[in-house]
N, C-alpha and C positions, 0 to 999 in steps of 0.2 A: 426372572422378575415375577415376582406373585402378582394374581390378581387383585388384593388390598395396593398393592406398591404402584400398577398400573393405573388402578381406580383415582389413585394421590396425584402420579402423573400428571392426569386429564385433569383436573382441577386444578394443581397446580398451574398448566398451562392458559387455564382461562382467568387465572386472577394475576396473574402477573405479568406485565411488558415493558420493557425499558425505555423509558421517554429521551431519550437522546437528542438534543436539540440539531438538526438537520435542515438543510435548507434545499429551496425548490429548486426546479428542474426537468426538465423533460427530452431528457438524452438520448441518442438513440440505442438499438441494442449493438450491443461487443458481440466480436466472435468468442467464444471459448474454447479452444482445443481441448477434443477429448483424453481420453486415456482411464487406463487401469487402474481403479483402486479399493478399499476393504470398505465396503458398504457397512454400516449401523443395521441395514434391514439386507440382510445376503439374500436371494436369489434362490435358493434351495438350499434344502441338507447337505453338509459336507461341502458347499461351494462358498467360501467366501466374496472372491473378487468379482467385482464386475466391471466391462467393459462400457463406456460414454464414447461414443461419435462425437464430432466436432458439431455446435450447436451454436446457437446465439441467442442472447438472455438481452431482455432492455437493464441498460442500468440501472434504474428505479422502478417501483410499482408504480400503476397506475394511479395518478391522482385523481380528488373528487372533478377537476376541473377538465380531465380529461374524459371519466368518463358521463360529464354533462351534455358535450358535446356527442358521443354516443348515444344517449337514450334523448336528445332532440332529434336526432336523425330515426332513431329505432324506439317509435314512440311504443310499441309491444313491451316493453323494457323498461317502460315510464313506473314508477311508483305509483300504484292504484290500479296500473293498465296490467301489469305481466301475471300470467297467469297463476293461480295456487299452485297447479302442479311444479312451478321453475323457480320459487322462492317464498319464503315466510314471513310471516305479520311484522317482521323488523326488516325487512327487507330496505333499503336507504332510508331509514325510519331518523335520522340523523341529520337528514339534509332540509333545508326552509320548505321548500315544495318540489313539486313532481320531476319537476327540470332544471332545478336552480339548486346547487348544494348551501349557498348563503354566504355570507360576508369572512372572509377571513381563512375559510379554509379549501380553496381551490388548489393550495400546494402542497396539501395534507393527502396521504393515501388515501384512496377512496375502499371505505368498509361495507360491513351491512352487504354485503352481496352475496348469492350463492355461485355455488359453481357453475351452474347452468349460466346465469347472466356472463358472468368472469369467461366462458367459454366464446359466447356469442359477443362480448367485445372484442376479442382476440380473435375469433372467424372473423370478425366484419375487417379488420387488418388486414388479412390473410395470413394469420400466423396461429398460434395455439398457448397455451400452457406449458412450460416446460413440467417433465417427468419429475415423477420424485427424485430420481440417479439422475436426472439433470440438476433438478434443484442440490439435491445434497453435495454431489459435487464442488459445484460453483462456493458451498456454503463454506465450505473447506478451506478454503484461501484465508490468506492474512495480504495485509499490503502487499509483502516480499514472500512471501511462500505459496506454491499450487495446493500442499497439503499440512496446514500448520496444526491440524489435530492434537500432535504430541508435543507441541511448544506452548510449555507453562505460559507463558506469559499471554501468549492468544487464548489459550483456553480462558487465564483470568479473566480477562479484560471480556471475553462473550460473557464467559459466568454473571460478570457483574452490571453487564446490559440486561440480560434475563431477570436480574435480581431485584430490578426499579418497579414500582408502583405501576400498574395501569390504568388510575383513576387519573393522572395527569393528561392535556390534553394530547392530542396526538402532535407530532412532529414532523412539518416540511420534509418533504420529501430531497436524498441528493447532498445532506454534511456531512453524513460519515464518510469515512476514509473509504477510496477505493480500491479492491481487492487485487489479488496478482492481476485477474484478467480488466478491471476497470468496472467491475460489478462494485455497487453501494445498497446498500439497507439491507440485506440478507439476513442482519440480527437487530436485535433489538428493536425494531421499527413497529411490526406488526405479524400476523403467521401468516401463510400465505396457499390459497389452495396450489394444488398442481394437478395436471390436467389428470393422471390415473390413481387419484388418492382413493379410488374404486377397491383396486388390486391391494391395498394394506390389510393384509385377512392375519392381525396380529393376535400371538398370545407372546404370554410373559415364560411359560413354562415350557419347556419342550413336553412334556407329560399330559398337558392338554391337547396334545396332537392325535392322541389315542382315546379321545372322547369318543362315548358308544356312539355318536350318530354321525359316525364319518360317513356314511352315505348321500350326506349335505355335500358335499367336496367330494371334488377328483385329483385324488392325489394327495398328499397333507395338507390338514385343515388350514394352517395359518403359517406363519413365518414368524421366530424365534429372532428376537431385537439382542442383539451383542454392544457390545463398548459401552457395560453397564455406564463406563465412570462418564460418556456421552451427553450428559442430563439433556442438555439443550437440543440436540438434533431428537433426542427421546421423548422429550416433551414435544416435538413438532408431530413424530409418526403419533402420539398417544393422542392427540387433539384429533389428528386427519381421523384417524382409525375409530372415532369416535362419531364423527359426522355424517351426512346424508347430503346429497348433492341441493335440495332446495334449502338448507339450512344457512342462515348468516349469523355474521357475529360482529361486534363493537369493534374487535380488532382482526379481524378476518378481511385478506384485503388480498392481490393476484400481481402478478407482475405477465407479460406475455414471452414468449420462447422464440422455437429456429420459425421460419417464414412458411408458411406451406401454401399452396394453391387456396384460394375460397372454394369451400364445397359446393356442388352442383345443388342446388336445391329445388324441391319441389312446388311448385306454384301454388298452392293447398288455401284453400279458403275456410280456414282453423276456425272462425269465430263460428260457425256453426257448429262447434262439439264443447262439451260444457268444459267449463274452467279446471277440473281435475281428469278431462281425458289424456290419455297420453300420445291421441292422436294428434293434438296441439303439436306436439314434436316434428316440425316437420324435416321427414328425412325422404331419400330416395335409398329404395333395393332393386337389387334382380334378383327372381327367383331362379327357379331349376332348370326350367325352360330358355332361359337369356333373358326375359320379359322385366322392363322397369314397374317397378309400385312401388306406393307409397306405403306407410308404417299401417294406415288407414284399408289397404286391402280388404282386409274382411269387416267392416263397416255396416252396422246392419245385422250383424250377427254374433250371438255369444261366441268366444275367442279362449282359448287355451293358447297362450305366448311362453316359449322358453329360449335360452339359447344357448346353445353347444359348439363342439369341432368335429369335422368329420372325422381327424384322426384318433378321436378321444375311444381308450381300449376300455371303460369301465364306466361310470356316470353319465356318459350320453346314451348309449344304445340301452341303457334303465331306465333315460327316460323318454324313450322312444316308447318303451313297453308299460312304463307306466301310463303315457298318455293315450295308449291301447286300451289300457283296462277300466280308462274312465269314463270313454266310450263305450267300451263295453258294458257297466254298469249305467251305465245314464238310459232312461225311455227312448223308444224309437223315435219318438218326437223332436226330443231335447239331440239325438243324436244327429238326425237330417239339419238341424239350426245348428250345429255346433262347428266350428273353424277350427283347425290348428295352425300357428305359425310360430315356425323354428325357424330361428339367426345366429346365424353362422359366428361364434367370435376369433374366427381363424379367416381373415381376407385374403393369406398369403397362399394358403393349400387347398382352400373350398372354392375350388372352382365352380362354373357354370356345371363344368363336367361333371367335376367330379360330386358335385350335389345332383346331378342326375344320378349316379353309379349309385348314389346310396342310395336313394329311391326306390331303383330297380333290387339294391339288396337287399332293403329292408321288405321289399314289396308295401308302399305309401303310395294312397290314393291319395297322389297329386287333385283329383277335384274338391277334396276339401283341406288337403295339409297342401302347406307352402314350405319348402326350406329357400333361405333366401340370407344372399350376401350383401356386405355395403364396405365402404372403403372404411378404415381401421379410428377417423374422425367419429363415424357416423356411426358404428359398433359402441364406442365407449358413450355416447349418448343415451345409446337404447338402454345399455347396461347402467347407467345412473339413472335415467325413471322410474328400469324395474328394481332399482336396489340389488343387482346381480354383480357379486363383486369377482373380478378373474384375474389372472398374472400368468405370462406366457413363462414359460420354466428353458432354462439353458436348451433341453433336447426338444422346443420345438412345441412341446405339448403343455397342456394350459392346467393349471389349478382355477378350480372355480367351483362358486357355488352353484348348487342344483333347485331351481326354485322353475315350478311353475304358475304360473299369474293365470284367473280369470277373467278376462274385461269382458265388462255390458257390451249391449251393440253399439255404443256409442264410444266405447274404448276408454271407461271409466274402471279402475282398479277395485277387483268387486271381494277375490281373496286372491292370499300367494301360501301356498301350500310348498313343503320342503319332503312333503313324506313320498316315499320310491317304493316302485315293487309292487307298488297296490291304488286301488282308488281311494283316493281321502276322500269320506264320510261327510267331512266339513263341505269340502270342493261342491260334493254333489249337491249337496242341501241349499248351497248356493247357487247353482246352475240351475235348479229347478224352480228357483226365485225370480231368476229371469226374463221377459215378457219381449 
C-alpha cells in the first residue's frame, strides 16, 4: 500500500460510519474462545498466523450513560477536570455538561474519549481493552461463522455498513445481529480504541522498512498490512495508527476486554504537578534494588526517561550509551541535577535480578540512573504518555521505538529526542534551559 493510498485510508476512516439503527443494552461480556488465525497486521516478517487465548469482550461499547456514571464516581475524568496531558479540547465535548451526557443519548456509545480515560474506565471495572488480535478476531465473525472473512456475502453486508454517512446521529447501542460468539456493534457502529494501538508501527510498503533511520527501531521499523481487499479492518489499523493516546474523536468510542485484577496504585497527590506533567500518571514501579516508586521518583530534578528490555541485542544498550554521552557533554552542574530513568517494557524477563545483572554489566550509577519494572497495565501507560510505540515479536524480543524524553523537574515534557550514538544538540540546549 503506498503512502498516498494509506494517507486516503485514514481520511477515509474519519468521514465515514455506518448509522445502523441499534438498540440499547448493557450486556454483559461473552467468553470468546481463542484460536489460530491470518491477522490483517501479522506479527513479523514471514509469520502470518497468530495465536488469541480465550478472552472475554462486553457485547457492546460502553455507553454515554455508562460511562456518566464513571466520571460521577472518578471526578479526575470529569470534563473541565482531567488533565491535558489524558485528553483533548473535544474531549466529551458532546455531552450537556461535565457529568450529564443529555437527554436522548445515554444508549448511544459513549465518544469523544481518549484512550487514557477509555483505559481507566476499564481499570475501574477491573478489566482492560481488548488487544487489537483480540479485537480483530472477534471482528471476524458473522452470525454463523468464527471467520467469515472470505464469505461474500459478509464481507457485503460490512462493506455496506462502512459505506453509510457519518453525519447521521449515532445509534443505540445492542441491534445488530450477534456474532458466532454473541458479540454486537463490532462494525458499523463507531471505531473503537484497543488497549496496545501503541504497537501499530504501520507502513504500507515493505520498502519503507529500510528507511536510513532505522536506528529509531529495534528490529523492523513497522509491520506490512496484507488482505489488501480487507478495506474495513484496514481502515480501522490506518485510523489507530494514526492516533496519539490523548486524542478523541466524534466516533471514537471503547468497548472493555478479559477481567484482570485492578492495579495496585500509588496514593500520589497529582494536583501539585501541573496539568501537562506526566507525573500526573500515577503508576507504581520497582527499581533494581526490589524498592517500590512512583513514575515521580526523581521529582525535583531534570530527568532523561526512556524505556527498553534487557534482552534487547541492538537499540537498547545504544541507548544506554547515548544517555552516557549526554552526560558526558552536559556541564558539571547540569550533570550533578540530571536523573536518568529507564522502564523496562519486558515485565516477563526484567526481573528485580536480572535488572541488577545489567547494572553491574553495564557498570550504571544506580545513585542517579533508576532501571525499574511495572506489571505489563502499567508499562503500556508509561509507553502512551511518552509516545513510545512497542510490539513484543513471536521470539520473545520487542520492536520498538528508541526515543528519549526530557522532563523538567516537575515531569513536564520539555524535548523527545530519537537521535543515537551521540548527544543531541537540541537535547542539550534544552537541558541547559532548565532551573
Amino acid at each position: 500500500m503506498s503512502a498516498v493510498t494509506q494517507r486516503w485510508l485514514i481520511a477515509l476512516a474519519c468521514g465515514v460510519l455506518a448509522s445502523q439503527a441499534l438498540a440499547g443494552g448493557t450486556d454483559p461480556a461473552v467468553l470468546v474462545r481463542g484460536g489460530k488465525f491470518e491477522s490483517v497486521l501479522p506479527p513479523a516478517a514471514g509469520v502470518k498466523e497468530v495465536t488469541v487465548g480465550d478472552f472475554r469482550l462486553d457485547r457492546t461499547p460502553v455507553t454515554n450513560a455508562e460511562f456518566a456514571r464513571f466520571v460521577q464516581q472518578h471526578p479526575e475524568w470529569r470534563r473541565g477536570q482531567v488533565a491535558e496531558l489524558f485528553a483533548d479540547e473535544k474531549y466529551l465535548a458532546h455531552w450537556s455538561s461535565a457529568t450529564e451526557p443529555g437527554a436522548g443519548i445515554g444508549k448511544q456509545p459513549v465518544v469523544n474519549v481518549s484512550w487514557f480515560a477509555a483505559s481507566a474506565y476499564c481499570e475501574a471495572r477491573g478489566a482492560r481493552m481488548p488487544t487489537w488480535y483480540e479485537w480483530e478476531y472477534a471482528a471476524a465473525a458473522s452470525p454463523t461463522l468464527r471467520d467469515a472473512r472470505r464469505d461474500p456475502a459478509w464481507q457485503q453486508t460490512v462493506l455496506s455498513w462502512y459505506s453509510r454517512s457519518a453525519k447521521s446521529a449515532l445509534p443505540d447501542v445492542g441491534r445488530s445481529p450477534a456474532n458466532y460468539y454473541g458479540v454486537q456493534d463490532l462494525h458499523g457502529v463507531i471505531w473503537e480504541w484497543v488497549d496496545d494501538f501503541g504497537g501499530m508501527l504501520v507502513a504500507g510498503d515493505n520498502r519503507q522498512q529500510s528507511d536510513p533511520d532505522t536506528l529509531r527501531f529495534c528490529g523492523p521499523g513497522a509491520l506490512t498490512m496484507e488482505q489488501k481487499e480487507n478495506y474495513p479492518t484496514l481502515m480501522r489499523i490506518a485510523l489507530l495508527s494514526s492516533m496519539k493516546a490523548r486524542y478523541t474523536g466524534a466516533a471514537m468510542g471503547f468497548r472493555c476486554g478479559q477481567a484482570l485484577p485492578a492495579a495496585e496504585m500509588k496514593n500520589v497527590p497529582i494536583s501539585s504537578y501541573p496539568q501537562q506533567s506526566i507525573y500526573r500518571l500515577e503508576t507504581r514501579l520497582t527499581n533494581q534494588a526490589g524498592a517500590g516508586l512512583g513514575l515521580d521518583v526523581n521529582a525535583g530534578h531534570p530527568v532523561l526517561v526512556t524505556m527498553f528490555y534487557g534482552s534487547c541485542p541492538a537499540a537498547c544498550p545504544l541507548l544506554i550509551d547515548t544517555l552516557r554521552a549526554i552526560e558526558k557533554a552536559a556541564t558539571p552542574v547540569q550533570r550533578e541535577r540530571l536523573r536518568v530513568l529507564m522502564i523496562s517494557m519486558d515485565p516477563q524477563r526484567d526481573s528485580v535480578e536480572n535488572l541488577q545483572a545489567l547494572a553491574r554489566a553495564r557498570h550504571i550509577d544506580t545513585s542517579r540512573w533508576t532501571l525499574a519494572r511495572a506489571d505489563a497495565a502499567t508499562v503500556r501507560r508509561i509507553a502512551a504518555v511518552l509516545n513510545i510505540q512497542y510490539r513484543q515479536l513471536p521470539d520473545g524480543g520487542f520492536n520498538h521505538s528508541s526515543v528519549i524524553t526530557l522532563l523538567s523537574p516537575r515531569g513536564e515534557i520539555v524535548l523527545q529526542s530519537t537521535a543515537l550514538a551521540k548527544a543531541d544538540g537540541a537535547l542539550l540546549e534544552a537541558l541547559s534551559g532548565l532551573r
